[in-house]
Residue, then its C-alpha position, 0 to 999 in steps of 0.5 A: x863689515x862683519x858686527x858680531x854680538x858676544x852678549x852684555x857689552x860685548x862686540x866684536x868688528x871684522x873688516x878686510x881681514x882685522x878683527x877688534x873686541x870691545x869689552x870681552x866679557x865672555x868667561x862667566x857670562x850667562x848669555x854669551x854663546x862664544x868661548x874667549x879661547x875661540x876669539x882671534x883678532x888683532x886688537x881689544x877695545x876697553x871701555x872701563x875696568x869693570x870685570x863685565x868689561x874686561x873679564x877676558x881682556x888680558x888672556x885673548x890679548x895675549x892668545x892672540x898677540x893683539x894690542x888692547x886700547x884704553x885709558x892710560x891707567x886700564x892700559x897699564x894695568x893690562x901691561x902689568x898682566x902681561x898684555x901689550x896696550x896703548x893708553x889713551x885718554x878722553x877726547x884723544x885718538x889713535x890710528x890703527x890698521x882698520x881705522x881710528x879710534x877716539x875715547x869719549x865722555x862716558x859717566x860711570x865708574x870704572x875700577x876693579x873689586x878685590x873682594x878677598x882683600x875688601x879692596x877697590x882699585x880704581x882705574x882712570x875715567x870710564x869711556x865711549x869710542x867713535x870708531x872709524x872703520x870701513x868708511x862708517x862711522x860705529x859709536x859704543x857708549x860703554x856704560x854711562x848714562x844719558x849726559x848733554x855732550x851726546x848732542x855734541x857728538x851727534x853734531x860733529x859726528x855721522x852715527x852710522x850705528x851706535x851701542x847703547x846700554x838701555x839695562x837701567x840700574x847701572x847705566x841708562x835705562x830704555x827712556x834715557x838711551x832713546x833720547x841719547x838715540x836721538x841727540x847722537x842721530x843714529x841711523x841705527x841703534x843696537x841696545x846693550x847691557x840688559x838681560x845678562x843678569x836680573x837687576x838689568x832686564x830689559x825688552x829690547x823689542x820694546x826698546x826698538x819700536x819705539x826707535x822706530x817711532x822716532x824714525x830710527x833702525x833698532x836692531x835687536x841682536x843675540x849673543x853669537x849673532x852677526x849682522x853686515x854694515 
């Protein structure tokens, strides 16, 4: 299984031939290395309606012919651009050709701002995924911070890696992700949302020693770059 790091909250999973995104965010981002018009897969992950989310959502969606999930009122928003999506809703699940799909807790907002007519449109509760892909178990929080039921979920759940955003400011920062790292007993941990832009930087060097204190892997990734699980 292949895991490719767009930047932001970017990720993008390869195995056995099917390819998913969850939140593309490439076009206007300062860090991501990869254009939207390169990316080819076969399903979008939406976590909420934030443009840093779902910036590119609709047009690789329908490049590609893929299918986007996400809450019922993201999902239909995506339809009305024209998209084929699945709505599903928190605490429900979905099966797919490389696995399943579960929506989780996340605590956020989720909406999109049309700055030209002073009007925001609110799009459904925001959300994690348990992604079930390759015989591993894969966590992205999407953006939230730290809230109780990660414990539930690292209960019921073997984390083989979980995204974390660790930016502060919008969502968790640093102290409050390496709680979440422990209560969710990841083996391992890539930390997102930081540094793309200035009031969400963070180190995540710093970050992934002190994971490593607590006996858990960090990996810190770069936009364009790949790992292997």
């Amino acid at each position: 299984m292949e895991i490719l790091y767009h930047g932001h909250s970017c990720v993008q999973i390869t195995n056995n031939g099917i390819s998913f995104i969850i939140d593309p965010f490439l076009s206007g981002n300062p860090v991501a290395v990869t254009k939207a018009e390169d990316v080819r897969v076969q399903y979008v992950l939406l976590t909420h309606g934030h443009g840093d989310h779902i910036a590119d959502a609709a047009e690789i969606a329908k490049r590609n012919d893929a299918t986007i999930i996400a809450t019922y009122e993201l999902a239909t928003y995506m339809e009305w651009q024209g998209a084929k999506a699945v709505g599903i809703n928190l605490g429900g699940s979905v099966a797919l050709e490389f696995g399943r799909v579960k929506m989780t807790h996340a605590f956020h907002s989720s909406s999109i701002d049309f700055s030209d007519q002073q009007k925001i449109v609110y799009l459904g509760m925001p959300g994690g995924f348990l992604i079930e892909t390759g015989g591993k178990t894969l966590y992205h929080a999407g953006d939230t911070g730290l809230f109780g039921d990660m414990k539930l979920i690292g209960e019921r759940n073997r984390i083989d890696l979980a995204f974390l955003p660790i930016g502060d400011h919008f969502t968790m920062g640093p102290e409050d992700a390496l709680v979440a790292a422990e209560w969710l007993g990841a083996k391992q941990v890539v930390p997102i949302h930081y540094n793309t832009f200035p009031p969400i930087k963070q180190d995540g060097e710093a970050f992934a020693a002190k994971l490593a204190e607590k006996g858990i892997g960090g990996i810190v990734m770069k936009p364009g770059e790949t790992i292997t699980l």
